[in-house]
VOPA-744195 format. One record per residue (C-alpha): residue number from 1; x negated, y negated, z negated. Coordinates in Angstrom, 3 decimals. Layout:
<pts>
<pt NUM,<X,Y,Z>>
...
</pts>
This chain:
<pts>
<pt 1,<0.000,0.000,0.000>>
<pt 2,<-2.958,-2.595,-0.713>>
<pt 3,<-4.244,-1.671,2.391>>
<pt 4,<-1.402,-2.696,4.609>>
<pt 5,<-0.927,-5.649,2.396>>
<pt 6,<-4.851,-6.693,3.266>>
<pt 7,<-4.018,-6.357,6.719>>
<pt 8,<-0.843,-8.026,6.858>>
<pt 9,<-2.626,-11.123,4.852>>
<pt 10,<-5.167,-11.031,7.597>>
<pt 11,<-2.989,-10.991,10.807>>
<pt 12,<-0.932,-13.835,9.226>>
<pt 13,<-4.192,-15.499,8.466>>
<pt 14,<-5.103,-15.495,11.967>>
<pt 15,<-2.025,-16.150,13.694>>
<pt 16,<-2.173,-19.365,11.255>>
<pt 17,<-5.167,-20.121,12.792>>
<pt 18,<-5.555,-19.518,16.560>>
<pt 19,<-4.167,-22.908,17.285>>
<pt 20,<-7.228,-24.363,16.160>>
<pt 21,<-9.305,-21.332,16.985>>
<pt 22,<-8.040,-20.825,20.680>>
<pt 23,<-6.500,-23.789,21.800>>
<pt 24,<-4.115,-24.431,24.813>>
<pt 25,<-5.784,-25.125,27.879>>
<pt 26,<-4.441,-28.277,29.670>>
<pt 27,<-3.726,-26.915,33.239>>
<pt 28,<-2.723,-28.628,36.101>>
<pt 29,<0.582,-29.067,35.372>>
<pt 30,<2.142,-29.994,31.752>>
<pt 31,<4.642,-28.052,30.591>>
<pt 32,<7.996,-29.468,29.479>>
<pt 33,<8.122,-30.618,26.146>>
<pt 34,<11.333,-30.148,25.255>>
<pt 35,<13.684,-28.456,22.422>>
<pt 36,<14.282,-28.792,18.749>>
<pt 37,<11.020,-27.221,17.256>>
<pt 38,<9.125,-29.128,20.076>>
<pt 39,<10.741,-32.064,19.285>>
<pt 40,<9.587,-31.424,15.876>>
<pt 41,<6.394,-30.456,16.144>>
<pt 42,<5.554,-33.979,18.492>>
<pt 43,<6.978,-35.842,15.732>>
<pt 44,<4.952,-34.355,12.499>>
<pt 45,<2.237,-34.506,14.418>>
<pt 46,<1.376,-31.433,15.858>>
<pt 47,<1.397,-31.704,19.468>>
<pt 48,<-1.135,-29.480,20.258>>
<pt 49,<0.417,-26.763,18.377>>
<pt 50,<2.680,-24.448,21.212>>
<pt 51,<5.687,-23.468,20.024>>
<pt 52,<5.308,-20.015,20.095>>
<pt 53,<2.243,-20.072,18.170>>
<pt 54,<3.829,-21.992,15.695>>
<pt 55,<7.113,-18.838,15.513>>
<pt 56,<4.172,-16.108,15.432>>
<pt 57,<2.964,-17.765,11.898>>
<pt 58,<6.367,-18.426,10.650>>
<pt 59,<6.923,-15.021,11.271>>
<pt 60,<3.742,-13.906,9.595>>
<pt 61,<4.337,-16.326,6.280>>
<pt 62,<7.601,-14.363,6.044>>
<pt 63,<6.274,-10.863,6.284>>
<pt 64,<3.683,-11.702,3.888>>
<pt 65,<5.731,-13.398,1.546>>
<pt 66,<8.015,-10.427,1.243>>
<pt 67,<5.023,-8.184,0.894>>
<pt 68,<3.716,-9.877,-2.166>>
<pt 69,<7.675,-10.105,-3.598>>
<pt 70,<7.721,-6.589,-2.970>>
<pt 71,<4.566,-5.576,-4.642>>
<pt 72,<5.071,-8.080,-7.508>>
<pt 73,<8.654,-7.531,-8.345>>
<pt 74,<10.327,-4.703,-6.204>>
<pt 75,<13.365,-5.434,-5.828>>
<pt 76,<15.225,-5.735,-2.627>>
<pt 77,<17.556,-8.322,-2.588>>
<pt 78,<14.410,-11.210,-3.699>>
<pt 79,<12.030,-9.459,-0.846>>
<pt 80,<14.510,-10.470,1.930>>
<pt 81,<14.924,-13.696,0.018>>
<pt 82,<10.851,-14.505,-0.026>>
<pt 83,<11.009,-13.337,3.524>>
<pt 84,<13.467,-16.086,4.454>>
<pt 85,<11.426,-18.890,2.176>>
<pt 86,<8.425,-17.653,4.179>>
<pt 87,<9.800,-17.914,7.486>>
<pt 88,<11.141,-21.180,6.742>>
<pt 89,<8.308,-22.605,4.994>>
<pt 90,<6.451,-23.797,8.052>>
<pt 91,<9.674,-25.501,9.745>>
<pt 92,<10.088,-27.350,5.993>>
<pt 93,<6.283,-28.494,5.930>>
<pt 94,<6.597,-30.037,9.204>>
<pt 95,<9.867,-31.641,8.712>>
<pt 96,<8.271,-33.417,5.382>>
<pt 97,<5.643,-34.467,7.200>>
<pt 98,<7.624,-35.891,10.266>>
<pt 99,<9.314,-38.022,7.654>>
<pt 100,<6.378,-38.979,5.614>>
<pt 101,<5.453,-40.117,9.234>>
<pt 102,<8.304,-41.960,10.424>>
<pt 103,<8.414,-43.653,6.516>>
<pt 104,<4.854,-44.773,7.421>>
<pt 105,<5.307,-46.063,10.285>>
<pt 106,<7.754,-48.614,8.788>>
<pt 107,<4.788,-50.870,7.782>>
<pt 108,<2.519,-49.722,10.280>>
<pt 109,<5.057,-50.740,13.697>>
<pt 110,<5.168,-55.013,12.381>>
<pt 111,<1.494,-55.115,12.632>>
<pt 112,<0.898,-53.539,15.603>>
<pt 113,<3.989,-55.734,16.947>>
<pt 114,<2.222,-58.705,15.842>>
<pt 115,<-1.016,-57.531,17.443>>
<pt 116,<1.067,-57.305,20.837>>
<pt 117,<2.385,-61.014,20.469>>
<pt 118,<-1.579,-62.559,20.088>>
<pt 119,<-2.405,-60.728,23.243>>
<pt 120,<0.309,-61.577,25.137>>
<pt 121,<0.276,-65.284,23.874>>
<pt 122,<-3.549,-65.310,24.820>>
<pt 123,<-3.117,-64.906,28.134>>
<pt 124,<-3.707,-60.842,28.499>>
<pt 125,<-1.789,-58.400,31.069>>
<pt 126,<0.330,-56.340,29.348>>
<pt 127,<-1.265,-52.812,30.290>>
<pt 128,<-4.813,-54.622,28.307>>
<pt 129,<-2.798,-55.794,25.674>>
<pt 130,<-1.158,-52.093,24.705>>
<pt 131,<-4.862,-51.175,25.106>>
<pt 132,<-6.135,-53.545,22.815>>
<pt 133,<-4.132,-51.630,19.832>>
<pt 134,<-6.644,-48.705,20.083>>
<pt 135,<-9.257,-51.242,18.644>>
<pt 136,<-7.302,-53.758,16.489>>
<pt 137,<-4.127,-51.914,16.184>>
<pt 138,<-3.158,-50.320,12.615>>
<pt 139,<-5.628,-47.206,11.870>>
<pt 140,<-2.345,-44.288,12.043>>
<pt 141,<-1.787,-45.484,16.182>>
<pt 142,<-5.383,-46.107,17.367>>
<pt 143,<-5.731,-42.494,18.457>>
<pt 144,<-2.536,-42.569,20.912>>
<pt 145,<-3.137,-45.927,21.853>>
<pt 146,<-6.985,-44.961,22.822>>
<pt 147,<-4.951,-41.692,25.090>>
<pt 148,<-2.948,-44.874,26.534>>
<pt 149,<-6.144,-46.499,27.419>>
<pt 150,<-7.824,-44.037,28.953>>
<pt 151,<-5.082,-42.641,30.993>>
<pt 152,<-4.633,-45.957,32.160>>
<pt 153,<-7.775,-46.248,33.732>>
<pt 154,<-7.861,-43.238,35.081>>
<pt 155,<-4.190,-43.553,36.907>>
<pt 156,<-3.704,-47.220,36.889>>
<pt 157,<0.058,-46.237,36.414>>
<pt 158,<1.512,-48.523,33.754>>
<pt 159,<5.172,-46.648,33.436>>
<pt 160,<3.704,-43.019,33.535>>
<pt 161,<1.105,-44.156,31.092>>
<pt 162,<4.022,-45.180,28.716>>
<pt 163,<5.855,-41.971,29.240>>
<pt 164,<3.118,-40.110,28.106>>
<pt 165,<2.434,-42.306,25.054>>
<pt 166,<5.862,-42.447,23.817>>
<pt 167,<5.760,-38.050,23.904>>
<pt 168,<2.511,-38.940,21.457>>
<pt 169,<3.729,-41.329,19.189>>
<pt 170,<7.629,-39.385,18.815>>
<pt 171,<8.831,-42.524,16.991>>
<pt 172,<12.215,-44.503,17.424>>
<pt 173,<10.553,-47.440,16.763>>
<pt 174,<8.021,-47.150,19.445>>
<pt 175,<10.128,-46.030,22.010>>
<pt 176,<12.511,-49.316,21.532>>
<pt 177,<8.536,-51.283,21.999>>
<pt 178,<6.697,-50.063,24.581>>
<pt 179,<10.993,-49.942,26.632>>
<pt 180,<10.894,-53.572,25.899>>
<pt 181,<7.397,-53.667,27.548>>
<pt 182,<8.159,-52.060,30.265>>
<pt 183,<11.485,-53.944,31.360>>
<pt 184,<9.261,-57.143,30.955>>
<pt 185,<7.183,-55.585,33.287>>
<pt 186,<9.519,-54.996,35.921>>
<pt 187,<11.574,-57.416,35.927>>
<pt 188,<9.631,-60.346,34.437>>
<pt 189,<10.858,-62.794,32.045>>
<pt 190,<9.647,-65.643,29.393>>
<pt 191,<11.058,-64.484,26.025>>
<pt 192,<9.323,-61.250,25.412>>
<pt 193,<7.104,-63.171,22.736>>
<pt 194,<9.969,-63.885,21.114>>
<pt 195,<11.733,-60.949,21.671>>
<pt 196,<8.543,-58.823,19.809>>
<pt 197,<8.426,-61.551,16.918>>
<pt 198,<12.317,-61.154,16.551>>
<pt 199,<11.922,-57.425,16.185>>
<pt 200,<8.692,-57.982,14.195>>
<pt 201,<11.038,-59.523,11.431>>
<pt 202,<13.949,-56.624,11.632>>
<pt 203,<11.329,-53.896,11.205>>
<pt 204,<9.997,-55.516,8.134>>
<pt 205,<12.699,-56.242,6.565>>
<pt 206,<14.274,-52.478,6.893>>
<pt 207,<10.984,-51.272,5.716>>
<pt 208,<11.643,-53.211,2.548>>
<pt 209,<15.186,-52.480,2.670>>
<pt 210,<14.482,-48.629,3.346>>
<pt 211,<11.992,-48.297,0.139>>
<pt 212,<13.670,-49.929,-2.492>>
<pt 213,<16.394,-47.553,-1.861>>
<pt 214,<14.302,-44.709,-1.189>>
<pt 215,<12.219,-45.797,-4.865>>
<pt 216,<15.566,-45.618,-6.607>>
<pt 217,<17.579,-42.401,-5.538>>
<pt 218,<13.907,-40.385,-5.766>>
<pt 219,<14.356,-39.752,-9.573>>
<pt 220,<17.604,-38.585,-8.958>>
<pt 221,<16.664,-35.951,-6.121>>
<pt 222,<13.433,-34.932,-8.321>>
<pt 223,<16.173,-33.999,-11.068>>
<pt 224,<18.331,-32.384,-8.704>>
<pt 225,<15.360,-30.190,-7.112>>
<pt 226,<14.511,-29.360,-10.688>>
<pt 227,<17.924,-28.165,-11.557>>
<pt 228,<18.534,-25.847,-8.648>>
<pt 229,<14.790,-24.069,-9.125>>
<pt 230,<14.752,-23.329,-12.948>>
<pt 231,<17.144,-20.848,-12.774>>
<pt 232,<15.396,-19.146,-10.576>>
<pt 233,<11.624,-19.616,-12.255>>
<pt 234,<13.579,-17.799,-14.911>>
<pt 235,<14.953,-15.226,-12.396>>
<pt 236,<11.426,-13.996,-11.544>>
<pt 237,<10.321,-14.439,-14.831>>
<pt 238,<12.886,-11.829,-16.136>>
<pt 239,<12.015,-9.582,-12.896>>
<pt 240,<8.671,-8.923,-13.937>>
<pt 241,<10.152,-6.623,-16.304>>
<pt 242,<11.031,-2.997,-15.378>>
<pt 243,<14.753,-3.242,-16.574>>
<pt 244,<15.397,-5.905,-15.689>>
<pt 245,<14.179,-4.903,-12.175>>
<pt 246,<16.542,-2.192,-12.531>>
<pt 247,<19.748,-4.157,-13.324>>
<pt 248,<18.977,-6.576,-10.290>>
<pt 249,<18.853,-3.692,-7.856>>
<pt 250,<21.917,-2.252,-8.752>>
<pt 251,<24.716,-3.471,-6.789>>
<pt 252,<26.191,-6.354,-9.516>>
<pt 253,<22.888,-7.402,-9.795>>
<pt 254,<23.028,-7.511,-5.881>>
<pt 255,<25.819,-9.559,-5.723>>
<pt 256,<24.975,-11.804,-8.639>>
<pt 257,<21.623,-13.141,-7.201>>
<pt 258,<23.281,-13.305,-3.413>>
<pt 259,<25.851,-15.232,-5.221>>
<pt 260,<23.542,-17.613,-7.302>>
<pt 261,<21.153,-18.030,-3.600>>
<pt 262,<24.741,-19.210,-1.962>>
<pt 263,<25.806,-21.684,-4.707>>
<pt 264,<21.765,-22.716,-4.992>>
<pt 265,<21.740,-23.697,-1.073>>
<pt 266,<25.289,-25.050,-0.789>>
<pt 267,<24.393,-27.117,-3.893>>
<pt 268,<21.077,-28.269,-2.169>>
<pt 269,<22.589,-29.125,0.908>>
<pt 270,<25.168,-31.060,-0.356>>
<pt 271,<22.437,-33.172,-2.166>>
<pt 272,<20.453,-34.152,0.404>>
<pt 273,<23.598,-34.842,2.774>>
<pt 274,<24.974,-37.420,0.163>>
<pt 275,<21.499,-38.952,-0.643>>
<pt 276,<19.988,-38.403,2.902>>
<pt 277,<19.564,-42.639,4.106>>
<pt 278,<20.330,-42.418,8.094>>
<pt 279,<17.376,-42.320,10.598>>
<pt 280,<17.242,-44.027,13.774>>
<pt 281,<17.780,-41.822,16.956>>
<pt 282,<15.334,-41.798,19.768>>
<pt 283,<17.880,-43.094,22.006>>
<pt 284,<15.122,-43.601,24.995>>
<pt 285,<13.250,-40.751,24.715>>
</pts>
């Protein structure tokens, strides 16, 4: 049994890391980036992760996870529970971090907004002035402005250029930007100074808006989370015992913990829907 548990820990080990072992060739044609996980995987960050990569180690995390429930604990009902947390995990790390992200971003989009204004007010062609944001620009968006920069040279192609940096950055915010850029673009026009230091002000003042809230509904989520694990830190606790192992496998004890995981998760849910604050679509993505 240790022995297929070794090896299990070691394929999920390397699944986890042949993204960054093996990485995805770029060939010459991209492929679509579409769907949810993609979708979420652009916005945490991880856009050099493929998708199916990133299902192999979910996959793994789950096997593994029930492994270790079901050489800690034995019984049945919490294995195909830990197998669920670790499939899941992965998809839940990535969706924190696509918030912590976006949350961010909040005070990093003003500056870079403000960086935009100086270069256009100085004079400077708006494909330069995008570029100039990969040296002056706000440290989290120098790297995708840099890809900008160098694609543009290499293509001279201001919308395709855009295109491919809005896929990077996977924010609202900057799509609604670099749109506004490119209809001044196209079809000219005088106010796009004070279009940018218009939007400048609304992006600062939901930031602020956005964390006071944020600063006083987190105690109340913290208790919430807190509430809906101790019961089960006392589960396991209680299941380390042979008995008590026992009485869980038996079918009441079936039905009690399936009943408790239902009420746990509906509870949960229901949490973050009433405290969840709204998040802006990417309606031109």
């Amino acid at each position: 049994m240790s022995t297929a548990l070794g090896l299990l820990l070691g394929l999920g080990l390397l699944l986890c890391a042949a993204p960054i072992l093996w990485p995805a060739t770029s060939g010459s044609e991209q492929p679509a980036r579409s769907g949810r996980i993609r979708t979420l995987l652009d916005g945490a960050g991880f856009e050099r992760i493929p998708v199916a990569a990133f299902l192999a180690a979910s996959g793994c995390l789950g096997v593994i996870a029930a492994a270790v429930a079901e050489a800690s604990l034995a019984i049945l009902v919490l294995d195909i529970a830990a197998l669920a947390v670790g499939a899941l995990l992965p998809i839940t790390v990535a969706r924190h971090r696509r918030r912590a992200r976006r949350r961010s971003n909040l005070t990093v989009w003003p500056d870079a907004v403000d960086h935009l204004v100086s270069a256009v007010r100085s004079g400077v062609a708006l494909p330069d002035s995008v570029s100039t944001l990969a040296h002056a620009g706000p440290a989290a968006s120098r790297a995708a402005f840099a890809e900008f920069e160098s694609m543009y040279r290499t293509t001279g192609n201001f919308g395709i250029c855009l295109d491919a940096l809005k896929a990077r950055l996977a924010d609202p915010t900057a799509d609604r930007i670099l749109e506004t850029l490119r209809m001044s673009r196209e079809v000219g026009g005088t106010d796009l100074t004070r279009v940018l230091r218009s939007l400048s002000g609304y992006l600062r003042e939901d930031a602020a808006i956005r964390s006071e809230v944020e600063a006083r509904q987190s105690w109340v989520m913290n208790a919430a989370r807190l509430g809906v694990a101790a019961p089960w830190i006392v589960l396991l606790l209680l299941s380390t015992r042979p008995e008590a192992a026992g009485a869980y496998n038996s079918p009441g004890g079936v039905v009690l913990i399936i009943g408790g995981l239902c009420l746990s998760v509906i509870a949960y849910r229901l949490m973050l829907l009433i405290a969840r604050i709204p998040e802006e679509r990417r309606w031109f993505a």
